[in-house]
N, C-alpha and C positions, 0 to 999 in steps of 0.2 A: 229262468224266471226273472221276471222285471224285477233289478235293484229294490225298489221301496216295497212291491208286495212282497220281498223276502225279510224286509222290516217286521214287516205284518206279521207275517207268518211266523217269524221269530217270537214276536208279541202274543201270538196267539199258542203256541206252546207254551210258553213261559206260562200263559194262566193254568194249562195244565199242570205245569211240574208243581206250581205252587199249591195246586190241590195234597201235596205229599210234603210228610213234615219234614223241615229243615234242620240241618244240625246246628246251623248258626245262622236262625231268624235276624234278620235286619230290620229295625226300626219300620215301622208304616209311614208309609208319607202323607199317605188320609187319599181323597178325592181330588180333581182338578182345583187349583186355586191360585190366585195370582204372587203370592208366597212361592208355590211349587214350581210353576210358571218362570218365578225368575232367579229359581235354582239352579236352571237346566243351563251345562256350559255350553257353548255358542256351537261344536257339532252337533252335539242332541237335539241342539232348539232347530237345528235347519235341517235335519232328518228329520223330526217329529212332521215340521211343518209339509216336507215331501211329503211324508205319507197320510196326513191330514188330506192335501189337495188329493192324494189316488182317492183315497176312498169314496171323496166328495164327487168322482167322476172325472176328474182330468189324466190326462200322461202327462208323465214329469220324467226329467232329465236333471240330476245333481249333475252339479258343476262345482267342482274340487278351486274353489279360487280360494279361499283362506279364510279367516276370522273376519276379515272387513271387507272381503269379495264385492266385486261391483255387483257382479250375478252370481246366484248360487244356486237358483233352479229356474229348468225352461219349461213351462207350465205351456201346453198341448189341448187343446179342445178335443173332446171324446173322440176317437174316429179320423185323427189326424196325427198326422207324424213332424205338421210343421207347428213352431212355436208363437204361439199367441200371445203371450205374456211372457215378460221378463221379472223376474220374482225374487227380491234378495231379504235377509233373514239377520235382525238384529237381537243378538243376543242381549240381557238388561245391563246396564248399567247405571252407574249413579245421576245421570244426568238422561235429562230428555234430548231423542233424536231429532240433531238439528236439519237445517236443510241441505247441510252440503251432501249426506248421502241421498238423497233425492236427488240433488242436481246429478251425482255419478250417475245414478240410474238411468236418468232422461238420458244423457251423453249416450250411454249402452244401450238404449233403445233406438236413437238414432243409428249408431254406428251396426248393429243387425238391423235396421228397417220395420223393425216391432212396433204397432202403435200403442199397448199396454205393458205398463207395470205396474208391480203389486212390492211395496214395502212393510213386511211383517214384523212387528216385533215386540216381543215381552214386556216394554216399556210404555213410555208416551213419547207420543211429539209433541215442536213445539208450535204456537201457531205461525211462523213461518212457514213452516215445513208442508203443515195441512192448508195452504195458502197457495203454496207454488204447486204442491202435488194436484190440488186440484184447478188448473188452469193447464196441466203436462198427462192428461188419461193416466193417471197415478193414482191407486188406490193405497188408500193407507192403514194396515189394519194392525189397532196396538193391543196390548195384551188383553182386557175384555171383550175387545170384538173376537181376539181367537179364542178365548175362552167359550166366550158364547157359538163361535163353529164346532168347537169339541163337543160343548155339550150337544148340539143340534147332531150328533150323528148318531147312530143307531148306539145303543149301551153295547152292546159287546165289541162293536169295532171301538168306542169309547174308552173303553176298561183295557180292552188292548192296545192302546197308544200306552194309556198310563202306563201297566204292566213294563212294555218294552223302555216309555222313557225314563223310568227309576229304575232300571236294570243296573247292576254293578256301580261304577263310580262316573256318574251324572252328576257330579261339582266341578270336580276338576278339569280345567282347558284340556283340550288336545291342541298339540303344537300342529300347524298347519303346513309344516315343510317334513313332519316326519311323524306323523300319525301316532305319538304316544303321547299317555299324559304326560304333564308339564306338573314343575315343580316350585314349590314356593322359594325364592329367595329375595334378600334384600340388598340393596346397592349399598358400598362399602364408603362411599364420600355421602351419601345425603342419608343413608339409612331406607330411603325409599322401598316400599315393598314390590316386587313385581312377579309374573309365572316365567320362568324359563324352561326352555326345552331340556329335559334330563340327560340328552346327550349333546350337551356341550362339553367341548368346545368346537365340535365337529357343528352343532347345528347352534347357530346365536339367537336363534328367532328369540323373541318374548312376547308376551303379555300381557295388557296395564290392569294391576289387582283390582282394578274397579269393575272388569267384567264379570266379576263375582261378587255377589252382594254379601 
């Protein structure tokens, strides 16, 4: 089965199980909302948005490149096996997305020969960024316009995204060289707070606490 309808399909049971009472209910997190939106740590948010585009009719291909990935999905037109679109996924942070990850984009659409990209992400740009994107076949879609494609899908594949993207712990980073969460600590000269990978000091990757709101 295709990676993201196993997403699905996961989402879609999960509304099941939830029909039977739980022994230790967890908080609701209510309806889609931009609150919600920019809870989701930065693998969930690029899953979600995979399975967003299947449902909406494309093939999609995740691409494992990390937190700040140049690309992290290759978005397919219906009925094709080749990529149309080069699609990367910004998780929120405290600041609006500026233009240099647009410029990475364009570079990786160049270097595969793609004429489109698509920059997704929970937050805003700045206008720079909705400046250069559009002058480079770059679409720029920031957290109300996804909002507004959630909403625009059928309610039960809708409730099923939710479902799967508030499943277990959707706060905390997954570390991107070793696929567990990441753990809060602070640096010992500035007191700075940052996520580190929990198996350090085998994995150093980090963090910056700003990708969590």
């Amino acid at each position: 089965m295709n990676p993201v309808l196993q997403i699905v399909a996961s989402a879609l049971a999960a509304i099941k199980r939830s029909a039977a009472p739980a022994s230790r209910p967890k908080p609701d997190p209510g309806p889609w909302s931009p609150a919600l939106l920019k809870q989701l740590e930065w693998r969930r948010f690029e899953e979600l948005c995979a399975a967003c585009l299947e449902i909406e009719g494309y093939a999609v291909r995740v691409a494992r490149t990390g937190a700040d990935g140049v690309v992290d999905i290759h978005m397919c037109e219906a009925g094709s096996d080749q990529p149309s679109t080069l699609v990367q996924c910004k998780a929120w942070d405290a600041y609006r997305v500026g233009v240099e990850p647009v410029r990475r984009l364009r570079a990786a659409m160049a270097a595969s020969r793609i004429g489109k990209g698509m920059l997704v992400s929970s937050g805003r740009f700045t206008p720079e960024a909705a400046d250069y994107a559009g002058k480079q076949s770059i679409r720029l879609v920031d957290g109300s316009a996804f909002l507004a494609r959630l909403a625009a899908l059928p309610p039960d594949k809708s409730l099923a995204l939710l479902k799967f993207a508030t499943q277990g712990d959707y706060l905390t980073p997954t570390c991107p060289a070793c696929s567990v969460k990441m753990v809060s600590r602070k640096s010992t000269r500035q007191g700075r707070k940052f996520w580190g990978c929990r198996n350090y000091p085998q994995c150093k990757q980090t963090l910056p606490a700003l990708m969590t709101p």
